[in-house]
C-alpha positions in Angstrom: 18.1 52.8 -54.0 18.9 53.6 -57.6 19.3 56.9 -58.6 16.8 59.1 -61.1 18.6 60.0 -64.1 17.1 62.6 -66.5 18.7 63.4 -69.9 17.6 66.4 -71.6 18.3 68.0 -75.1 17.6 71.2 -76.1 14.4 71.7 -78.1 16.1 72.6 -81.7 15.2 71.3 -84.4 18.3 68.8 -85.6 18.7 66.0 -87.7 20.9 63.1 -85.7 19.6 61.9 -82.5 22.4 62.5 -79.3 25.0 60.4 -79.4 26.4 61.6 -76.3 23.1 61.2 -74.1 22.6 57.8 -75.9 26.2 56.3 -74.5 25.8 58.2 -70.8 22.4 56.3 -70.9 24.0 53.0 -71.6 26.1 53.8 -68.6 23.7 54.8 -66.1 20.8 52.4 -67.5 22.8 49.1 -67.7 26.2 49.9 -66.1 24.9 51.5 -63.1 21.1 50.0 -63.0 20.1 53.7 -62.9 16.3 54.8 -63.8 16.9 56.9 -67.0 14.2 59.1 -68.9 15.3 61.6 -71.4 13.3 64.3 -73.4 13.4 66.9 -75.4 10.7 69.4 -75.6 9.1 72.1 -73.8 9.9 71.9 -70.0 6.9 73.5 -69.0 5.2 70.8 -70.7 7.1 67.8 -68.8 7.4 69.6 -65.6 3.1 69.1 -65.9 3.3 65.6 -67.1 5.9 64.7 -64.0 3.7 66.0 -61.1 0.9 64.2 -63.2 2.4 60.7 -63.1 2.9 61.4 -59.4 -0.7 62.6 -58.8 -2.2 59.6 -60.3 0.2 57.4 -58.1 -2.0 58.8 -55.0 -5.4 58.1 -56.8 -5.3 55.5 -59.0 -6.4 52.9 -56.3 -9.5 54.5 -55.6 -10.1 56.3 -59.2 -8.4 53.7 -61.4 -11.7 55.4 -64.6 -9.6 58.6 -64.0 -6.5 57.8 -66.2 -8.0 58.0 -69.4 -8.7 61.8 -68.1 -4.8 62.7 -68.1 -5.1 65.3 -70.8 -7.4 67.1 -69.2 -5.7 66.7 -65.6 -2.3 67.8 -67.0 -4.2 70.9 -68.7 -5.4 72.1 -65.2 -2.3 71.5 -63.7 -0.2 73.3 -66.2 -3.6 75.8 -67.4 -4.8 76.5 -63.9 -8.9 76.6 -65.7 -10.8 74.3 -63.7 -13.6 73.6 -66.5 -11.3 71.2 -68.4 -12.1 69.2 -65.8 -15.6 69.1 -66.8 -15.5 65.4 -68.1 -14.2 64.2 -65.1 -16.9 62.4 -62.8 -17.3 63.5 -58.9 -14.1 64.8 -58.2 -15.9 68.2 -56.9 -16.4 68.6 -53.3 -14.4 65.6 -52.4 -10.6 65.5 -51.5 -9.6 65.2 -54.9 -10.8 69.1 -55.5 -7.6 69.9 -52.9 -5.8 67.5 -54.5 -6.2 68.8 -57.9 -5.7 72.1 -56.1 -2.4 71.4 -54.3 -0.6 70.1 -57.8 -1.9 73.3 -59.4 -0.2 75.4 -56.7 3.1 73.1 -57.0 3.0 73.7 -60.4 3.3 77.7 -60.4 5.4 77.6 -57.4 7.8 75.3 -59.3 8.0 72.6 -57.0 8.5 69.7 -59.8 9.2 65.8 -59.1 13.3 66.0 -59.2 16.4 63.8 -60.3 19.8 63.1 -58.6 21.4 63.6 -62.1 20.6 65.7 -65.0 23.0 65.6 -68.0 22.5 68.4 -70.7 23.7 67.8 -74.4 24.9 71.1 -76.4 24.9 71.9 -80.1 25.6 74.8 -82.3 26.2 78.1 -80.7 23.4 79.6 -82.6 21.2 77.7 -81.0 22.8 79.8 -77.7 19.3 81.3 -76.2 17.8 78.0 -76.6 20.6 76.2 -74.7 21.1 78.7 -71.7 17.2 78.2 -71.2 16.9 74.8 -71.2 20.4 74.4 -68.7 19.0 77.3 -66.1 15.5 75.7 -66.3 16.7 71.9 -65.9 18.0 73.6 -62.5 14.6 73.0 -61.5 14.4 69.3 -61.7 16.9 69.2 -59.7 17.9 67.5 -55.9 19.5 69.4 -53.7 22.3 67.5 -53.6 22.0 66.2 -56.8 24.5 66.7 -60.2 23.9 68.7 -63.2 26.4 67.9 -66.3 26.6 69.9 -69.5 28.4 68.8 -72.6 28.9 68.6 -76.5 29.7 70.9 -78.8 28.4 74.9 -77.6 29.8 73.7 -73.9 33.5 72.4 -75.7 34.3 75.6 -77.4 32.3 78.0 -75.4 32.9 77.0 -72.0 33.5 80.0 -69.9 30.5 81.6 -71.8 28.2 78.4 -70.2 29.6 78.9 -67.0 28.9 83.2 -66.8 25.2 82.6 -68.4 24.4 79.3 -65.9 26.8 78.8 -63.1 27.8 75.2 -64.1 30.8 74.4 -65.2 30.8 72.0 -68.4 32.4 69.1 -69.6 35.0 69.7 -72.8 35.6 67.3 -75.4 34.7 63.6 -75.2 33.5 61.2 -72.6 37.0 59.3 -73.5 38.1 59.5 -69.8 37.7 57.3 -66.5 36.7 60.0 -64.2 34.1 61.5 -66.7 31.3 63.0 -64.7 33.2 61.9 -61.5 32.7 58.2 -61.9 34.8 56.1 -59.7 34.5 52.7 -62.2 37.0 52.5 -65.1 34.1 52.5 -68.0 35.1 54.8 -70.8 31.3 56.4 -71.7 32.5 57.5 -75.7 33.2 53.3 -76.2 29.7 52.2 -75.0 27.2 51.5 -77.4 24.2 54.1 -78.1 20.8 53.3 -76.3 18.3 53.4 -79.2 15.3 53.2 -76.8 15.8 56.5 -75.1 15.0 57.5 -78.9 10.7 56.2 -78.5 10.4 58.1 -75.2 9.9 61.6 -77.0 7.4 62.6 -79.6 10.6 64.4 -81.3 11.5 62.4 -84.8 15.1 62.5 -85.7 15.0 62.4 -89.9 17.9 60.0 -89.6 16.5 57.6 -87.1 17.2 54.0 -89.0 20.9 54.4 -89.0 24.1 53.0 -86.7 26.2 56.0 -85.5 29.8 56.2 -84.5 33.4 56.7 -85.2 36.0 54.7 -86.8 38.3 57.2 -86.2 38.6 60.5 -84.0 40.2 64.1 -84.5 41.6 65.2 -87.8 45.0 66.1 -88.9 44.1 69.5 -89.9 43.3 72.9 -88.1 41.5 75.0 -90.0 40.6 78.3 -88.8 37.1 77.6 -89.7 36.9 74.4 -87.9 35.6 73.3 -84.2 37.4 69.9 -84.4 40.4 70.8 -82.6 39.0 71.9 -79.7 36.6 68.8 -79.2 38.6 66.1 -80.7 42.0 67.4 -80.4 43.7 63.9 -80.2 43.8 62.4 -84.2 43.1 58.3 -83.4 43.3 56.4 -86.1 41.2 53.6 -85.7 38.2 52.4 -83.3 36.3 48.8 -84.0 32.7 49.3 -84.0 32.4 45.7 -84.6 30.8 45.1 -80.9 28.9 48.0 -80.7 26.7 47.2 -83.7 26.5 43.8 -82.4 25.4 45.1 -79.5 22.8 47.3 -81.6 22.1 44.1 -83.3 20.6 42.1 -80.2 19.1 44.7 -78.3 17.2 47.5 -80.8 17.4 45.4 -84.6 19.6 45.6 -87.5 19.8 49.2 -89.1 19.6 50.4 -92.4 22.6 53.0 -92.5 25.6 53.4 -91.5 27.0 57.1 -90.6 30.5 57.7 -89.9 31.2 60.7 -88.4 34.4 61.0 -88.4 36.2 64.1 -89.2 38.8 62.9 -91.7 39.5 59.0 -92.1 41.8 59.4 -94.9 44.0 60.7 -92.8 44.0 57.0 -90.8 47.1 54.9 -91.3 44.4 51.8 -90.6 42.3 52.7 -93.5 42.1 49.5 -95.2 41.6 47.4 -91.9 38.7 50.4 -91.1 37.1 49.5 -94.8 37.3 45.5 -94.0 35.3 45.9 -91.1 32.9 47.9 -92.4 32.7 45.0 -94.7 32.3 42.5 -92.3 29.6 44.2 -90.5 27.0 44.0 -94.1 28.3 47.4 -96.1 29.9 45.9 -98.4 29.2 46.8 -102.0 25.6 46.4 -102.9 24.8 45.3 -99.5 21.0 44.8 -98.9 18.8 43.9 -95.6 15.5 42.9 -94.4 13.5 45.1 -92.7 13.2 44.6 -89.0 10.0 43.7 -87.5 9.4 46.7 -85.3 6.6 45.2 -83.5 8.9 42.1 -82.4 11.4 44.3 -81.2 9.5 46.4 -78.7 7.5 43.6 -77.6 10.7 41.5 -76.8 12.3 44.7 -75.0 9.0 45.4 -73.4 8.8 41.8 -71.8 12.8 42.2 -70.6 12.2 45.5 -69.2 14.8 46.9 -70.9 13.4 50.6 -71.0 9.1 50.3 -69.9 8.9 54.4 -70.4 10.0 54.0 -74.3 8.5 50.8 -75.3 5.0 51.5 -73.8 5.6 54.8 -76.0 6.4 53.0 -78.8 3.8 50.6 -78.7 0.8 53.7 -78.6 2.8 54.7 -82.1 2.2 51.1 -83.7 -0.9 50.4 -83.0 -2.1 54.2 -84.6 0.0 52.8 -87.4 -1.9 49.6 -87.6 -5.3 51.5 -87.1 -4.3 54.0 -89.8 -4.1 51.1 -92.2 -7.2 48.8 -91.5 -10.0 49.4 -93.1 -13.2 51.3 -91.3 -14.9 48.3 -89.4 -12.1 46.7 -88.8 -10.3 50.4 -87.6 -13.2 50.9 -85.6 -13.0 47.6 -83.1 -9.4 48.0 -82.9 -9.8 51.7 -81.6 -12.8 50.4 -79.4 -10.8 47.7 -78.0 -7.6 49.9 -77.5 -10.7 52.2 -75.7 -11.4 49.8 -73.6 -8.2 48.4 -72.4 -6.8 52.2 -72.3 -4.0 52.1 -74.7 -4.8 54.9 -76.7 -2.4 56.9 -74.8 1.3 56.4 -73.3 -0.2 58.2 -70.2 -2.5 55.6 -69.8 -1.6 52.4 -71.3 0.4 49.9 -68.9 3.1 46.8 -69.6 0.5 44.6 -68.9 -2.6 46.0 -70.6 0.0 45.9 -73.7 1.3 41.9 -72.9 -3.0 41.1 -73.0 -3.3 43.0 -76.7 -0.5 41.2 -78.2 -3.1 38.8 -79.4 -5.2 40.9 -81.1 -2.7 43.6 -82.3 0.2 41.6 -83.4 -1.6 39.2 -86.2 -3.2 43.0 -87.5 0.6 44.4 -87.2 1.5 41.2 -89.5 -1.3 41.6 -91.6 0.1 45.1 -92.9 3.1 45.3 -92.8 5.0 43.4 -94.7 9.1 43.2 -94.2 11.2 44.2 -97.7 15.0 43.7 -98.6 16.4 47.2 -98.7 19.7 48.5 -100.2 22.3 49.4 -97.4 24.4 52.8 -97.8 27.2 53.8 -95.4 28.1 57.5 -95.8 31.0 59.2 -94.3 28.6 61.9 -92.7 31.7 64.7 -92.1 33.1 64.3 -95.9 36.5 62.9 -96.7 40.0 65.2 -97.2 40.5 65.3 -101.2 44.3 66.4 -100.7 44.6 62.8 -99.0 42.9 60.7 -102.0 44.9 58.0 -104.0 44.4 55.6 -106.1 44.2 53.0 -103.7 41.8 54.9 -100.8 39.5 55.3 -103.6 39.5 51.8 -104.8 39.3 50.2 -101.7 36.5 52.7 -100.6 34.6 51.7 -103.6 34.7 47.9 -102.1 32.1 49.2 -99.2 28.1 50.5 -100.0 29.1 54.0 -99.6 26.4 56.7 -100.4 26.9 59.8 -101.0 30.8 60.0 -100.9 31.2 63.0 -99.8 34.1 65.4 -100.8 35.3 68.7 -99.1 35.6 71.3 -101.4 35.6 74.6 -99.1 37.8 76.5 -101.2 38.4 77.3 -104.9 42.4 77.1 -104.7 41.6 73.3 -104.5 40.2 73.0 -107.4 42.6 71.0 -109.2 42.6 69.0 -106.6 39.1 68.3 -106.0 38.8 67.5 -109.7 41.4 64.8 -109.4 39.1 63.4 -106.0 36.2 63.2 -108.3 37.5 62.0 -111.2 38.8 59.1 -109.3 35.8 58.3 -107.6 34.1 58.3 -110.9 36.6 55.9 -112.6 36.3 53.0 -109.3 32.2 53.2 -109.7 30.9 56.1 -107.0 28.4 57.5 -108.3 26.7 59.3 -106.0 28.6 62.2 -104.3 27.9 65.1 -102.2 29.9 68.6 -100.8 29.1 70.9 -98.3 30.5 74.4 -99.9 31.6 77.0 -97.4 31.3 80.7 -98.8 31.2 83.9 -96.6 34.9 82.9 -95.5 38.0 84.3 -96.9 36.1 83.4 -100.2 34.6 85.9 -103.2 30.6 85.5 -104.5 32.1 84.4 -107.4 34.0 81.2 -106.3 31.7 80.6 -104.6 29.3 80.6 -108.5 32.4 78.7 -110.0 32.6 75.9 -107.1 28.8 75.1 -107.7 29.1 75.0 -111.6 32.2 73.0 -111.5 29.9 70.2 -109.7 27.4 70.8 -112.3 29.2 70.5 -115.3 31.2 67.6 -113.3 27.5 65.9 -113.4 26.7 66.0 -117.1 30.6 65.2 -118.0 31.1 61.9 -116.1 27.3 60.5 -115.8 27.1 61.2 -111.7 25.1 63.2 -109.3 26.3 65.3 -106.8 24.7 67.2 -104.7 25.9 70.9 -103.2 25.1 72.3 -100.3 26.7 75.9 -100.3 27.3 76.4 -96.2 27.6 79.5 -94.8 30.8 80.6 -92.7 30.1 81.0 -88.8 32.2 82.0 -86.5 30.9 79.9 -83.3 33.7 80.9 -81.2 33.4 85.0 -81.9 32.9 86.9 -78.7 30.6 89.2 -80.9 29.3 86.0 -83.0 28.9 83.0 -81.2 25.0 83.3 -80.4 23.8 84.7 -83.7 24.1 84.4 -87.6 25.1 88.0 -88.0 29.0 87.6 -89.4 29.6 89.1 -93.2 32.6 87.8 -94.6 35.1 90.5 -95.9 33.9 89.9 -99.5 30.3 89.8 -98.9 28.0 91.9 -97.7 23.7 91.4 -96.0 22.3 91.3 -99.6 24.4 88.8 -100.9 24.0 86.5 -97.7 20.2 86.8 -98.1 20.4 86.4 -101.8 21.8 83.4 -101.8 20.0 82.1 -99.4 16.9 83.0 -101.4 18.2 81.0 -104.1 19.3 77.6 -102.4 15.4 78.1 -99.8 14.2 77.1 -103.5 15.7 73.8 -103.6 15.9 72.8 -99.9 19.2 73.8 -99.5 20.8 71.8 -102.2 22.0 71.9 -105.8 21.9 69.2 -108.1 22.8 68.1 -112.0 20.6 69.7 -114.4 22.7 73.0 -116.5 19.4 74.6 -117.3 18.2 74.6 -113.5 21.7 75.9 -112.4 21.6 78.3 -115.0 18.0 80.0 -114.1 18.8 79.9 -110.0 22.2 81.2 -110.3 22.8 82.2 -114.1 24.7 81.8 -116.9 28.1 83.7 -115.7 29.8 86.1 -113.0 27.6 88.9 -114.6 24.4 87.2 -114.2 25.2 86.2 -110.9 25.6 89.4 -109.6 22.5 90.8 -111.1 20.5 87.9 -108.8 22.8 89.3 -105.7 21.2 92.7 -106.0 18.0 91.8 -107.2 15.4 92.4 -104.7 14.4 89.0 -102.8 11.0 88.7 -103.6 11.9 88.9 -107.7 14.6 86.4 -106.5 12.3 84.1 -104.7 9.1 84.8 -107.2 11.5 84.8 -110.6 9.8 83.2 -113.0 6.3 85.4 -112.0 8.0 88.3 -112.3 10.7 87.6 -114.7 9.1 89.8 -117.8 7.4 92.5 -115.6 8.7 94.0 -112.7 12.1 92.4 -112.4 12.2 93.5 -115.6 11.6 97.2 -115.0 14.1 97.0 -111.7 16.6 96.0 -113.7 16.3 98.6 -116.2 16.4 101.3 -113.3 19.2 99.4 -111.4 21.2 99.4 -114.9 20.8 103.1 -115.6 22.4 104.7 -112.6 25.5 105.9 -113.3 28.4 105.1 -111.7 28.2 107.3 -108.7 24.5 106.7 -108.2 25.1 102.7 -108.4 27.6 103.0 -106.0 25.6 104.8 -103.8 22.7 102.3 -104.7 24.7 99.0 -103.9 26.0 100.7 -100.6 22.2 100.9 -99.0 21.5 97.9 -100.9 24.4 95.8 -98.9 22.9 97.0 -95.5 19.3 95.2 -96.3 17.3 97.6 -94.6 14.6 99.2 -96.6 12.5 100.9 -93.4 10.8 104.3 -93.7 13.6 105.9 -91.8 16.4 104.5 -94.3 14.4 105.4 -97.6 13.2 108.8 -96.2 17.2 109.8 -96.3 17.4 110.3 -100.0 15.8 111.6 -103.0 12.6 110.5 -105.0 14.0 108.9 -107.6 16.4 106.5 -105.6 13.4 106.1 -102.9 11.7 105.1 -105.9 14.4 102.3 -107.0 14.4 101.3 -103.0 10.5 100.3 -102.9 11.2 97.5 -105.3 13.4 95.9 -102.1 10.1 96.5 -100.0 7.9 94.1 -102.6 6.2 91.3 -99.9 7.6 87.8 -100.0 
């Protein structure tokens, strides 16, 4: 009998899907013919929908009308109020009252439907509460003598901390191994390719869904202090062919869009120019362009090979409330009649055969609408290239391949000869379009961390080319007083500052653009002004142009005219960021009186 394998990641909000779950899926979905569901969500919330699907295994023959009441079944289950049930015809009185009943009481008792093998992906260690809840509560969806596995990132650096909060030991570093998660077959899990359809089973939508993911190489030569890498990659390889994984992608899920690289530093790779050729080969070469894939066409072909039922049905309830969002009202209307009628308006409900029947009437409307369109291709180097490794010839032959954004570490201000000459050269071989993540609350001052985002700006205006910043703030994720929260200072910063800038940058969605004037307002037009925004009270930072000839006006003028032992004393209750009653009621009118301006609402 195959085994039930559930994959779960935490419910934070991040941008790329799992990679890790995606290859462990491959393995247990197509290496070891394994049943394989993964979510991500609220447990409660699938813990009801599982003892739902296995309540309407024991009526369905006799109730078949009932499935288009799952809603209002899983509500009772999970709810406990017996009036959702309202809808539901004859069911009181009759066995199906106890039934009803006896899925309620499994429910709060925390008897759940159960799996032989749960594997748990980790992220950031600010995301620790999150984690920890998810592992101990996957506990419960558990087999007796079945296998929990935790991995990824919070588990690699942190793993003793796992093991104290949960009593499982995780998995460090990569799935690179034979005897990963005790296997006794020789596949290496990190060299499958991803399983895109585990992707439509939750309602969860990763922003940078249309994209093939992987490495080309692994590890980096470096070990900064800042820097995870070490620990989860500690082994610098300097070249993996991706070549069969996307052609694997290829037949199975369609053709992407993007490609993104996350590798850690592949200028560091002696195979750098046989790493460009094949990214060449696979259709990212400069100005590379593709057709859109027919989504429909896809899951119907993977719903008919049975390749993954769970997502595809899933997948199929999103296109067809794409194609009803985009007929017009009659023809809307018999669609969501006939959808009514064959119950596909829900996953829940909808079946691999009802779905086979509709093909006739919902592929030509599918067709009808939505037309396929060549699209540019970009490839983007996701974890930023080393500038102290550029030359001439990296950059040249980089500029053979779609790449977009290029981007360019620039974590410190010493480097800033040498991130000049990086840019420069990009600039001269046709990138145009660059990008930096810009760490600050380090070993850095406020005002490198000013002169790092206006070099980028005036970089912009000088050579014709966008780049976008994205000033990053230091964490230290492996601090026994740090890990699970955002609390560090850095030794040149201080709580204002942190929340200052963050003020600024909430404005623009986290990144900075070209545009002098713009930079100039947000951030201002030197080290003086800059400052003046770091102590300015954040709802004159975040309102600045309402209040930029009233009352930040008159806080300035207050600010300015303390002297120099009063300013002091100012900027020192200023840098804590607490303005409560008991903080302000410490000191005198008139600085209580400069204080309230730091109490204005948001």
């Amino acid at each position: 009998m195959n085994r039930k394998v559930l994959l779960i990641e935490p419910d934070y909000k991040n941008k790329y899907p799992p990679m890790s779950l995606m290859k462990i899926s491959t393995y247990y979905r197509h290496e070891c013919k394994d049943d394989v569901r993964f979510f991500k969500g609220d447990l409660k919330d699938f813990a009801a929908q599982l003892l739902y699907e296995e309540l309407y295994v024991k009526i369905q023959k006799d109730r078949p009308q009932w499935k288009m009441y799952f809603n209002e079944i899983t509500a009772l289950i999970k709810g406990g109020r017996y009036s959702v049930l309202d809808k539901v015809p004859d069911w009181r009185g009759t066995e199906y009252e106890e039934i009803f009943k006896s899925y309620r009481a499994r429910y709060m008792r925390r008897d759940f439907p159960t799996f032989d093998i749960i594997c748990i992906t980790t992220l950031f260690t600010f995301y620790w509460k999150k984690t920890i809840e998810t592992i101990n509560q996957a506990k419960m969806f558990l087999k007796p003598n079945g296998k929990i596995f935790v991995g990824g990132v919070a588990a690699s650096i942190l793993p003793d901390k796992i093991e104290e909060a949960t009593g499982i030991r995780p998995h460090v570093g990569l799935l690179n191994s034979p005897n990963d998660f005790g296997k006794s077959d020789d596949v290496i899990i990190d060299e499958l390719p991803l399983d895109y359809s585990i992707l439509d089973e939750i309602d969860y939508e990763y922003p940078d869904k249309d994209a093939y993911y992987g490495y080309m190489t692994r590890g980096c030569i470096r070990h900064c202090s800042f820097c995870a890498v070490p620990t989860i990659e500690p082994v610098y390889k300097s070249y993996i062919s991706i070549k069969d994984q996307i052609d694997y992608i290829d037949r199975n899920f369609g053709k992407k869009r993007f490609l993104l690289l996350m590798d850690n530093n592949v200028f560091a790779s002696s195979e750098f120019d046989k790493i460009i050729d094949e990214i060449k080969e696979i259709g990212f070469e400069n100005n590379a362009s593709f057709r859109m894939q027919n989504e429909y066409e896809i899951a119907y072909r993977n719903l008919l090979r049975g390749i993954n039922d769970r997502a595809y049905i899933k997948k199929f309830i999103k296109l067809y409330n794409e194609i009803e969002s985009n007929l017009n009202g009659e023809e809307a209307q018999q669609f969501h009649t006939e959808r009514e009628r064959r119950f596909l308006l829900y996953s829940e409900t909808a079946t691999k055969n009802d779905i086979m029947e509709f093909d006739d009437i919902a592929r030509p409307a599918y067709d009808s609408k939505f037309k396929p369109l060549n699209q540019k291709r970009y490839i983007d180097f996701n974890q930023g290239v080393d500038a102290r490794l550029v030359t001439e010839e990296k950059m040249k032959k980089l500029a053979e391949t779609s790449i977009r954004p290029l981007r360019i570490a620039f974590d410190h201000y010493e480097q800033r000869d040498i991130y000049l000459k990086a840019i420069y050269m990009a600039a001269d071989y046709g990138i145009k379009e660059l990008s930096n993540y810009i760490l600050y609350n380090f070993h850095d001052k406020p005002e490198e961390l000013y002169e790092r985002l206006k070099i980028n700006v005036d970089l912009c205006e000088e050579l014709n080319i966008k780049i976008y910043s994205f000033p990053m703030k230091y964490h230290p994720i492996n601090d026994p007083e740090y890990f699970n929260n955002r609390n560090f200072i850095g030794e040149h910063w201080n709580r204002k500052f942190i929340r200052a800038v963050q003020a600024v940058i909430n404005a623009t969605k986290g990144k900075i653009g070209r545009g002098q004037t713009f930079f100039e307002e947000a951030f201002g037009h030197n080290h003086d002004e800059f400052f003046d925004i770091l102590w300015m009270p954040e709802s004159l930072i975040i309102n600045r142009f309402r209040y930029k000839y009233n009352v930040t006006m008159e806080w300035r003028a207050e600010f300015n005219s303390l002297s120099p032992e009063r300013r002091k004393l100012a900027e020192d209750i200023i840098a804590v960021n607490d303005f409560s009653d008991k903080v302000l009621n410490q000191y005198d009118e008139k600085m209580r009186h400069l204080l309230e301006y730091y109490r204005i609402p948001k």
